[in-house]
N, C-alpha and C positions, 0 to 999 in steps of 0.2 A: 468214794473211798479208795483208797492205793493198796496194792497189795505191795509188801519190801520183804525183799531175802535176803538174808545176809551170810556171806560166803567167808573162808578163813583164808588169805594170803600171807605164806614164810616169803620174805626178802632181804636183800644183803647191800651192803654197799661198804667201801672202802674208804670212804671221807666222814658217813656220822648217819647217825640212825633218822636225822630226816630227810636224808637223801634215798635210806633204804626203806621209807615211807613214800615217797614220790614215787620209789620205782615201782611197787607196790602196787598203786593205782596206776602207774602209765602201763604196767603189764594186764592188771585186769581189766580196764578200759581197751584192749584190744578185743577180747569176747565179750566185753560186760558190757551193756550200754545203760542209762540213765541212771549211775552213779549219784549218790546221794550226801553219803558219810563215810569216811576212815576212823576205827579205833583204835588208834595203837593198844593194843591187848597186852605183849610185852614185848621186853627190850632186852639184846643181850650183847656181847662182844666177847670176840676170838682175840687173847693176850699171847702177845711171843715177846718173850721178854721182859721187859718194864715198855711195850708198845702196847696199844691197842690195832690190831691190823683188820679187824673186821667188826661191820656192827651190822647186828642183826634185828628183826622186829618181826612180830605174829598181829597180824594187822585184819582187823574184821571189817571188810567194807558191804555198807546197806545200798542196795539197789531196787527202783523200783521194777517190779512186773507187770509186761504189757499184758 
Protein backbone atom coordinates (compact mmCIF):
# COMPACT_ATOMS: atom_id res chain seq x y z
CA UNK A 1 0.00 0.00 0.00
CA UNK A 2 1.39 3.64 -0.84
CA UNK A 3 1.14 6.32 1.37
CA UNK A 4 0.33 9.96 -1.05
CA UNK A 5 0.31 13.59 0.14
CA UNK A 6 -0.88 16.02 -1.63
CA UNK A 7 0.75 19.54 -1.17
CA UNK A 8 -1.01 22.94 -2.69
CA UNK A 9 1.38 24.99 -5.36
CA UNK A 10 0.47 28.99 -6.53
CA UNK A 11 2.23 29.56 -10.04
CA UNK A 12 2.40 32.12 -12.65
CA UNK A 13 3.49 32.42 -16.12
CA UNK A 14 3.32 35.01 -18.83
CA UNK A 15 2.46 32.96 -22.02
CA UNK A 16 -0.83 30.73 -20.51
CA UNK A 17 -1.85 28.72 -17.62
CA UNK A 18 -0.08 25.41 -18.85
CA UNK A 19 3.04 26.86 -18.85
CA UNK A 20 2.08 28.12 -15.22
CA UNK A 21 1.24 24.41 -14.63
CA UNK A 22 4.57 22.96 -15.77
CA UNK A 23 6.19 25.52 -13.70
CA UNK A 24 4.40 24.25 -10.92
CA UNK A 25 5.72 20.74 -11.00
CA UNK A 26 9.40 21.75 -12.29
CA UNK A 27 9.43 23.92 -9.03
CA UNK A 28 8.06 21.19 -6.62
CA UNK A 29 9.95 18.43 -8.17
CA UNK A 30 13.10 20.33 -6.87
CA UNK A 31 12.08 19.30 -3.00
CA UNK A 32 9.39 16.75 -3.91
CA UNK A 33 10.37 13.60 -5.24
CA UNK A 34 8.02 10.68 -6.62
CA UNK A 35 5.44 13.00 -8.22
CA UNK A 36 2.39 11.23 -9.13
CA UNK A 37 -0.42 13.82 -10.21
CA UNK A 38 -1.10 17.68 -10.91
CA UNK A 39 -4.63 19.10 -10.33
CA UNK A 40 -5.09 22.19 -11.56
CA UNK A 41 -7.47 23.39 -8.67
CA UNK A 42 -7.91 26.84 -10.33
CA UNK A 43 -7.22 29.30 -12.82
CA UNK A 44 -6.81 32.85 -12.82
CA UNK A 45 -5.36 36.03 -14.93
CA UNK A 46 -3.96 39.46 -14.23
CA UNK A 47 -5.88 42.03 -17.15
CA UNK A 48 -4.11 45.37 -17.98
CA UNK A 49 -6.07 46.73 -20.37
CA UNK A 50 -8.00 44.63 -23.02
CA UNK A 51 -4.47 42.15 -22.46
CA UNK A 52 -4.19 39.23 -20.48
CA UNK A 53 -0.56 39.85 -18.89
CA UNK A 54 -0.42 36.97 -16.44
CA UNK A 55 -1.90 33.53 -15.80
CA UNK A 56 -2.07 32.02 -12.85
CA UNK A 57 -3.03 28.47 -11.39
CA UNK A 58 -3.49 26.87 -7.57
CA UNK A 59 -2.26 23.44 -8.61
CA UNK A 60 -2.54 20.28 -6.06
CA UNK A 61 0.21 17.92 -6.76
CA UNK A 62 0.01 14.01 -5.12
CA UNK A 63 3.10 12.61 -4.21
CA UNK A 64 3.98 9.38 -3.08
CA UNK A 65 5.79 8.85 0.58
CA UNK A 66 8.81 6.84 1.13
Amino acid sequence: MAVLKVIEVLSNSNESWEDAARNAVKHAAKSVKNIRSAYIHEQSAIVNGDNITEFRVNVKITFEVN
